[in-house]
N, C-alpha and C positions, 0 to 999 in steps of 0.2 A: 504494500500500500504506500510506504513512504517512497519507494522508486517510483512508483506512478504521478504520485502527487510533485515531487520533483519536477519531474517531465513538464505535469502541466505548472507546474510555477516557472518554469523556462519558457515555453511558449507563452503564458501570460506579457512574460517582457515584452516577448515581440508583436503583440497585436498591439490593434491601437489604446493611446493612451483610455479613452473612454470605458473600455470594456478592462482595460491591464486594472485596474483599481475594482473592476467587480468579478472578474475572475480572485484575482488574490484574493483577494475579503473572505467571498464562499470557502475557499481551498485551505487559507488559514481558519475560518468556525469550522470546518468538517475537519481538521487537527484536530481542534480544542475538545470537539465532540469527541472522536474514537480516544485521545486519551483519558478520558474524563469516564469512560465507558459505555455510552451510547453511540453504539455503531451504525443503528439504524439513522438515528438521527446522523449522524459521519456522513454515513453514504447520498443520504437526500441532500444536504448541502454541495456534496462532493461533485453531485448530480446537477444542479446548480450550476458550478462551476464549470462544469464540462459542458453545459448545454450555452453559457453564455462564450465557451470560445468556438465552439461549434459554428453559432452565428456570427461569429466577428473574421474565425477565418476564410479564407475564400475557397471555393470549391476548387480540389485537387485529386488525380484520380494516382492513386497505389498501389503496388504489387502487381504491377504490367504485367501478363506472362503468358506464354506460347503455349496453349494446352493442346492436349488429347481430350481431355474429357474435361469438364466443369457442372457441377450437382448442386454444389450450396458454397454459404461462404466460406473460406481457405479451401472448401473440399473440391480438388483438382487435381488431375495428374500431368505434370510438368511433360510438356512436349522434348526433346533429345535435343534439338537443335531449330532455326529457323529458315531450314532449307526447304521447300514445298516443288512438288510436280508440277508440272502447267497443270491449270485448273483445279487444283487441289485447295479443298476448302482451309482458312485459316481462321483457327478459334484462338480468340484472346481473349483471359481472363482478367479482370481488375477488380479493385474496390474503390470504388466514390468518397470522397469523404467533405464536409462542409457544405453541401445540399440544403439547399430548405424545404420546406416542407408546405402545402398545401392541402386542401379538402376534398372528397370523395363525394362530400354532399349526405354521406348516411352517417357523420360522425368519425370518421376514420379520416386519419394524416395521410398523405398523397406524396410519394416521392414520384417525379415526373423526370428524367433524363434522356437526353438524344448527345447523340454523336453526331460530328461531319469529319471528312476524309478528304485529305491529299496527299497524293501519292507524290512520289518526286526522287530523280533519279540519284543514281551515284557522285554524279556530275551538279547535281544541287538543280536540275527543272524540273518545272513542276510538271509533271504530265497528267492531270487530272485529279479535279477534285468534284468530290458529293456529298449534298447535304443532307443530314436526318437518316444516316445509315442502318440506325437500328435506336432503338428505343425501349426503355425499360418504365412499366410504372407498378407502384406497389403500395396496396393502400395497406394502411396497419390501425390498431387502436391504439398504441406507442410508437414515438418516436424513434423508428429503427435506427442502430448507428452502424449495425454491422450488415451491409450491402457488398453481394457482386452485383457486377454488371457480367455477362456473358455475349460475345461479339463474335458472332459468322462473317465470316469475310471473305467472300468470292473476288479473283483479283483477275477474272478468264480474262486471255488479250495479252496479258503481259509478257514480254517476249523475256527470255534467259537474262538471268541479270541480279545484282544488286540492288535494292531498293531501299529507300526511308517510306514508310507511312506517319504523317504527321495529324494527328487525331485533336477533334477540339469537340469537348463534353460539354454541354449546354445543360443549366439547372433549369428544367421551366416554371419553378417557383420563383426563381428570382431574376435579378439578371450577372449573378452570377456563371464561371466558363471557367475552364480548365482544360490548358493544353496536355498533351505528353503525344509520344513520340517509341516507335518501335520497327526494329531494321525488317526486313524479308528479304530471301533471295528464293528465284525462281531457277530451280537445276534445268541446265542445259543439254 
């Protein structure tokens, strides 16, 4: 618990001033709490304090990775390398994090995400880009923090080669985005 709380009193600093004084605050009473020995009460503040840097930091997507398979969150089996056949489908696993949240309209929280795609060569052009490649939404009665995202990615066309795919995640709750970036190459 004190490694965790660390963490989040490190990234406190770094958000903005406005929120750094009401993350710390929660993160120091849910201390006072769990020493004092109400744990319950610890964690609801602590909870607090996670949910106000949740909103302060910007949506950023985690643990990019080449899968074989993807089932739930962490649960995946890491692909060997990032070389694919012509035509050969490519699944990319991630996790979202700093989303917002909206409504389903029955009482339940709304996570809303899309993706857009440019591809672009070894040489740095772009050879094509699409928007809204794929899209996740997920209504909960809690605020989920632990999300994949799961991304088929058909790339037919593309001749032998080296590749960057440059990915930009769209929150549709806010207007928050989050770039990242993952090689390919097509065997020849």
């Amino acid at each position: 618990m004190k490694t965790v709380l660390a963490a989040l009193m490190a990234a406190a600093i770094s958000t903005s001033t406005a929120f750094a004084g009401e993350i710390g605050d929660r993160a120091a009473e849910a201390e006072k709490l769990l020493q004092s020995g109400d744990s319950a009460g610890a964690l609801e503040k602590f909870r607090g304090a996670e949910d106000a840097l949740w909103e302060a930091m910007p949506l950023a997507v985690l643990n990019v990775k080449h899968v074989d398979t993807a089932a739930g969150f962490g649960i995946y089996t890491e692909r060997a390398n990032h070389i694919y056949k012509p035509g050969e489908k490519i699944v990319l696993y991630m996790e979202p994090v700093g989303y917002g949240y909206g409504s389903d309209g029955l009482g339940n929280k709304q996570i809303s995400l899309s993706v857009d795609l440019t591809v672009v060569s070894a040489s740095g052009e772009e050879l094509g880009k699409m928007e809204k490649i794929s899209r996740v939404q997920v209504a909960s009665r809690s605020r989920n923090r632990e999300l994949f995202f799961k991304l088929d990615l058909s790339l037919d066309g593309l001749p032998p080669g080296k590749y960057r795919c440059d990915f930009l995640m769209h929150d549709e709750n806010s207007s928050k985005t989050g770039p990242f970036s993952t090689d390919i190459e097509i065997a020849g």
